[in-house]
C-alpha positions in Angstrom: 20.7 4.0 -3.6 17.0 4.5 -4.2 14.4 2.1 -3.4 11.0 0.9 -4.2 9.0 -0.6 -1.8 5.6 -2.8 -2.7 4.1 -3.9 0.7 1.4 -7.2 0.8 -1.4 -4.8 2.7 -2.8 -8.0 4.6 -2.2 -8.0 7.9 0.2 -5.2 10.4 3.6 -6.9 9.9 4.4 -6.6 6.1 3.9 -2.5 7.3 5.6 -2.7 10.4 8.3 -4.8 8.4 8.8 -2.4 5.9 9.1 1.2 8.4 11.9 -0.7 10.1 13.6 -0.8 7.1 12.9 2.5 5.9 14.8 3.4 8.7 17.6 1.0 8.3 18.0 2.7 4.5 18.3 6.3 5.3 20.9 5.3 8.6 23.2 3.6 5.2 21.9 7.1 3.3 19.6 5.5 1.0 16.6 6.5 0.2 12.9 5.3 -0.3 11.1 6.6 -3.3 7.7 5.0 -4.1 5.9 2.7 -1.7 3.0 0.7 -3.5 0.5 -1.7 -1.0 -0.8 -4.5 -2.9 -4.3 -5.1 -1.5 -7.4 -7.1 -2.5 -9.7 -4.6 -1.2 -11.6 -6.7 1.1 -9.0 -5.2 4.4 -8.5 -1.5 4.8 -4.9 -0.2 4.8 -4.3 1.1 8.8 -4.3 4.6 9.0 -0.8 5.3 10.5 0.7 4.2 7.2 -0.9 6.6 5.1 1.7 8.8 5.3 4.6 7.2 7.7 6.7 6.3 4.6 7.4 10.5 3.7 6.1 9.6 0.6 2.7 9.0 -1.3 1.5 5.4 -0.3 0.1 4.3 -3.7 -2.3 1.2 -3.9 -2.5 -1.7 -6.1 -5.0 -5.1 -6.9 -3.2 -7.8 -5.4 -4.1 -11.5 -5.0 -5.3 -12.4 -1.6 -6.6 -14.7 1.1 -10.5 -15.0 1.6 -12.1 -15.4 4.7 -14.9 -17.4 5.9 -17.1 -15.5 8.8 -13.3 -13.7 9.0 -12.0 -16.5 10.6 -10.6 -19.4 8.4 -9.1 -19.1 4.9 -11.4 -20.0 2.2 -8.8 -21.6 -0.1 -11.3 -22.1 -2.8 -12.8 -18.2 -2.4 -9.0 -17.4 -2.7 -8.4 -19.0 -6.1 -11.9 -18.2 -7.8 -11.1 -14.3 -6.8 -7.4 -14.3 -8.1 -8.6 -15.6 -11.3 -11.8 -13.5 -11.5 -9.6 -10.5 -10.9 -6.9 -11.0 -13.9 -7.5 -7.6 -15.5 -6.7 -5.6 -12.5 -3.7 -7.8 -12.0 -2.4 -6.6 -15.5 -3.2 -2.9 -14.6 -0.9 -3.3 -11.3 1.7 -4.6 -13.6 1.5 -1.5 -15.9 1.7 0.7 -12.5 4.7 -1.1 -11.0 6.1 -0.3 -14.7 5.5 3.2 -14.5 6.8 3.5 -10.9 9.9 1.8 -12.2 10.1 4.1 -14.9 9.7 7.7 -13.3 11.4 7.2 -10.3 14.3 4.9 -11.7 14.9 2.7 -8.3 18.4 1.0 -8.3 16.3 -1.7 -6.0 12.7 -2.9 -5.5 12.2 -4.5 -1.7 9.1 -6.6 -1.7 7.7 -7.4 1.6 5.8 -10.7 0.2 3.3 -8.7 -2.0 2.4 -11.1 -4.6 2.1 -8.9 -8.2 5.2 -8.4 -7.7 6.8 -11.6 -7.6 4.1 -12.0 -11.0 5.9 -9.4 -13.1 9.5 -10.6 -12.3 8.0 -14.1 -13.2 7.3 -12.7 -16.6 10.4 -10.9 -16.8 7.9 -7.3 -16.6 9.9 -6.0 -14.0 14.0 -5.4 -14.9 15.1 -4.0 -11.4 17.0 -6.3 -8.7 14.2 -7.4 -6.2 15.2 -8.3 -3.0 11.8 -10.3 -1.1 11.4 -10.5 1.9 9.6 -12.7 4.7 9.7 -15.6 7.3 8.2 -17.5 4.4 11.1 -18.0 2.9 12.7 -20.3 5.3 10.2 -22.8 3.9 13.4 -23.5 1.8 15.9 -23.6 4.7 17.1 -27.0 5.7 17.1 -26.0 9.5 13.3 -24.5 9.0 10.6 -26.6 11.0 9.2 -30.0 9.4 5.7 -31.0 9.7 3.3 -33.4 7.9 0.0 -31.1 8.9 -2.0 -30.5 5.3 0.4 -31.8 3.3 -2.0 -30.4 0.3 -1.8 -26.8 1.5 1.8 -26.7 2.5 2.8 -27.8 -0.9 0.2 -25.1 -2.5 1.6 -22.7 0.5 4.8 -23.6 -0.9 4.1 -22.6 -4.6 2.9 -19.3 -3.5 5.8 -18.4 -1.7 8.0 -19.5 -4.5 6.1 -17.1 -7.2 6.5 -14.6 -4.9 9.8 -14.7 -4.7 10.5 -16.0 -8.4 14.1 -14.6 -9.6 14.2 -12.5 -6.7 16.9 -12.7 -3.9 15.2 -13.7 -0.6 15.7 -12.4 2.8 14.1 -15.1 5.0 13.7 -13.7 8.3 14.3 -16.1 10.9 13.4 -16.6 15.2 17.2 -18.4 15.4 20.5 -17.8 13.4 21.2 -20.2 10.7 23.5 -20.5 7.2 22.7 -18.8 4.1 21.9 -20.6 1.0 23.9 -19.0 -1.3 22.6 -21.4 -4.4 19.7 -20.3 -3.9 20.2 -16.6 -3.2 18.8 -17.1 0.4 20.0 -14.9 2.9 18.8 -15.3 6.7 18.1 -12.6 8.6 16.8 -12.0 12.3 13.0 -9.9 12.6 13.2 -6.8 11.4 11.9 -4.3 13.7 10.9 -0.9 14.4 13.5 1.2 16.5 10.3 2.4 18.4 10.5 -1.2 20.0 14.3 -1.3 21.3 13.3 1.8 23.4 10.2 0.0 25.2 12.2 -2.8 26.6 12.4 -1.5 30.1 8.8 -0.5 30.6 7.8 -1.6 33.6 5.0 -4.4 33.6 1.8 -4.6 33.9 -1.1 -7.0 34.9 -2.8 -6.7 31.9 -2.9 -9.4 28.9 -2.5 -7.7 25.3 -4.5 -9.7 22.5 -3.8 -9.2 18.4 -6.6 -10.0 16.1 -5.6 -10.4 12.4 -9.3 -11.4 11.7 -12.1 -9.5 14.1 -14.3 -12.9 13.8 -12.2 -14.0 16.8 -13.4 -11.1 18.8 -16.6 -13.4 20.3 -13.7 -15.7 21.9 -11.9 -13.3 24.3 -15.5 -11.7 25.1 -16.2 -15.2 26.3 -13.4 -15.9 27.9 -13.1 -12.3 30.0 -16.8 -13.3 30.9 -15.3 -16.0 32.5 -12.6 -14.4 34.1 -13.4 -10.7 35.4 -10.8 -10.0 37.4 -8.1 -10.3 34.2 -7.5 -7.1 32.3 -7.2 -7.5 28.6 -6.3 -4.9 25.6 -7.8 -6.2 22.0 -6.6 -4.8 19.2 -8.8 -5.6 16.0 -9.6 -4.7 12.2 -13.6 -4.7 13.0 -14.5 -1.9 9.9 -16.9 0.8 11.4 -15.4 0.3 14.7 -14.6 3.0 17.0 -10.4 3.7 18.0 -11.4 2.4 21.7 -14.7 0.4 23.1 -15.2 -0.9 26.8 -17.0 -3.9 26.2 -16.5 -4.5 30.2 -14.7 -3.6 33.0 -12.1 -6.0 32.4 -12.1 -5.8 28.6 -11.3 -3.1 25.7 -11.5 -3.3 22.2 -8.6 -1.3 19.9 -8.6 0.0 16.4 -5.5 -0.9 14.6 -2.8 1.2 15.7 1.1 0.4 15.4 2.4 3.2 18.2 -0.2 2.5 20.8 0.1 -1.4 20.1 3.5 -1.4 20.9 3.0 1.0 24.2 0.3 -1.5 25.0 2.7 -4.2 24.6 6.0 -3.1 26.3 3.8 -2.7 29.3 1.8 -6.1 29.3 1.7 -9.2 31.6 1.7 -11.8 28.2 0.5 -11.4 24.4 -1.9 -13.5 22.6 -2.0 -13.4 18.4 -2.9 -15.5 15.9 1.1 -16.4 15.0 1.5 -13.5 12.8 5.9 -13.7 12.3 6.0 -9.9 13.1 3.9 -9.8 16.4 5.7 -12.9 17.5 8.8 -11.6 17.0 8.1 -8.4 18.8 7.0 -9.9 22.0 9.7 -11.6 22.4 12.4 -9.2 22.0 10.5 -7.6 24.9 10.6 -10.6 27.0 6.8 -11.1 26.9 5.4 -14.8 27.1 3.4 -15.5 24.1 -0.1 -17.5 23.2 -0.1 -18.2 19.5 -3.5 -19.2 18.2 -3.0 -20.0 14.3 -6.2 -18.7 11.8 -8.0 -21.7 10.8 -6.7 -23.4 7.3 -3.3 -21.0 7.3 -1.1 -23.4 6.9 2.1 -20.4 7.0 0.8 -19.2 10.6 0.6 -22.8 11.6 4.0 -23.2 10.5 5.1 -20.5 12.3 3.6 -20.9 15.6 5.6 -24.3 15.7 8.7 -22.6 14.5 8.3 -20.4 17.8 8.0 -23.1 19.6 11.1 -24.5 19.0 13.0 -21.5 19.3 11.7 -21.5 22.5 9.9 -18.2 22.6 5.9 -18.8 23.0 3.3 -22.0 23.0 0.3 -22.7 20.7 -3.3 -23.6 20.7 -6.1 -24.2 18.9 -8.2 -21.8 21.5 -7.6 -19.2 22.7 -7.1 -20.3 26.3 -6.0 -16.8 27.4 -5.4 -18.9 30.9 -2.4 -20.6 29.7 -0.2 -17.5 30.0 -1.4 -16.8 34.1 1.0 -20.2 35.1 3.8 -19.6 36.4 6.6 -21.4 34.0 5.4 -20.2 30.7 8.3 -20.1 28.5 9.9 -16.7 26.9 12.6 -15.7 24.9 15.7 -14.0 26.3 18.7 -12.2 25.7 19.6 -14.7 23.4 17.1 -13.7 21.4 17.7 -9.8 21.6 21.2 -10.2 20.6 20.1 -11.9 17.5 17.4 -9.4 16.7 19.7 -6.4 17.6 22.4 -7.6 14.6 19.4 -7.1 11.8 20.0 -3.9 10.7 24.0 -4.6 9.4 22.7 -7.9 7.9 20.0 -6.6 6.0 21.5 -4.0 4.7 24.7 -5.7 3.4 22.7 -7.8 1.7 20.2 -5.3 0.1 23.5 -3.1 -1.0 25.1 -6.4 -2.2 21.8 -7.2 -4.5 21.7 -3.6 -5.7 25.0 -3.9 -6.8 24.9 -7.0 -8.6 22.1 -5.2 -10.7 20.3 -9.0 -10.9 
């Protein structure tokens, strides 16, 4: 079977996401073609992934979030640039067309990149299309209830069903729970990189490991290592122009993006803090690391997931990053539970990718 990937470039996890499952293919002895990122330009593409697929990562306009001061979503700044943007949404469409076309996938996987899910809206895009995310157990009956901004969940809502319009979905899920069949939902644990399953025995540290998705946050933990010296905390960010390692202090030390030495970094930390990013989550807690999820301001799907974990069981929230949370004593982690659920990913994913390729839907 071969296999398009396009890959929503915001963030680590749709990348991460999408290497696990490379690997996952060529174990079943499929193989991975053409990998497109859909970005909006405003985020650089991590370096690792330039060339961790083993083929050329092409890029691509995509609709995306906008920040303010890279903290909060700007909902508005979101919509006006989508919009503003329309003619390099229709040459994306022509290049996922071409890429079709040459390299003749008998599947396209689409880690939630949202052109995508545009052009098998419009019937552009003729391939099966398997989607893939958390997101998608926004239409789960077991999946978390809230009545938090009602307004954006239902426009949250919307988005994720574009994305995935007259695609099969993989929602990827904390806990196990049915498939929808109906609605050709399939739920599937994390999906994560094998890297990981070899770190779970690294011996801890004393350190706390933080994980910016927006580098606006980075005044916070400078603040709060002020106040507390004598705790040593890794930051990784996505501050452009920054260096790959900075000692702001003693106790503190700023990270460029990196997805091997993250993961080191982590196996071997005291507790994580991230702004309840599915993927980062997820990986803490297979390695039985407490978590801190602080939510970006207005993101409704990282707000949902940071109470998701929550009821799984497997990290706290905040609105703050009160880094001092995870120094108690009781604070809550996943365990093997958990591992044993992440561990059976690979057969469930792929029987279900093989299954939609089959279908040729």
């Amino acid at each position: 079977m071969k296999v398009l990937f396009t890959i929503q470039g915001e963030g680590r996890g749709h990348f991460t996401q999408a290497l696990a499952m490379r690997e996952m293919l060529a174990h079943r002895g499929h193989e991975v073609v053409a990998v497109i990122a859909g970005t909006n330009g405003k985020r650089p593409l991590p370096d690792y992934v330039q060339t961790a697929f083993g083929v050329p990562l092409q890029t691509m306009f995509s609709p995306g979030f906008q920040f303010k001061a890279q903290r909060g979503i700007s909902v508005t700044g979101s919509l006006a640039e989508a919009f503003g943007r329309l003619p390099e949404l229709r040459q994306s469409l022509r290049l996922l067309e071409k890429t079709i076309a040459e390299k003749k996938p008998d599947l396209l996987i689409n880690f939630l990149e949202a052109t995508t899910g545009v052009g098998k809206f419009l019937r552009r895009i003729k391939i099966p299309v398997l989607v893939l995310g958390h997101q998608f157990m926004l239409g789960h009956p077991d999946f978390i209830r809230s009545n938090h901004a009602r307004t954006q969940q239902m426009g949250f809502r919307n988005f994720v069903n574009l994305v995935g319009s007259r695609s099969a979905k993989l929602a990827l899920s904390f806990y196990p729970a049915e498939d929808q069949p109906r609605k050709k939902l399939f739920v599937c644990p994390p999906i994560l990189r094998r890297q990981l399953f070899e770190l779970k025995n690294v011996q801890r540290g004393d350190y706390l490991l933080v994980y910016l998705l927006n580098h606006g946050y980075a005044g916070d933990i400078e603040r709060w290592c002020a106040e507390n010296p004598t705790v040593p905390v890794q930051c990784f960010y996505d501050k452009p122009g920054a260096p790959d390692e900075e000692k702001k202090s003693p106790s503190l030390t700023f990270h460029k993006l990196h997805g091997e030495k993250f993961l080191q970094l982590m196996a071997g930390c005291r507790a994580v803090v991230c702004t309840a990013g599915f993927e980062s989550v997820s990986e803490a807690a297979y390695l039985g690391k407490p978590v801190l999820m602080i939510p970006v301001q207005n993101h409704i799907e990282q707000f949902l997931n940071a109470l998701d974990a929550v009821k799984a069981g497997i990290g706290i929230n905040d609105s703050e990053f009160k880094l001092s949370r995870l120094l108690a004593p009781d604070v809550p982690h996943a365990g093997q539970k958990f591992r044993d659920w992440v561990d059976s990913a690979e057969s469930i994913a792929m029987d279900v990718a093989e299954k939609i390729a089959a279908e040729g839907q």
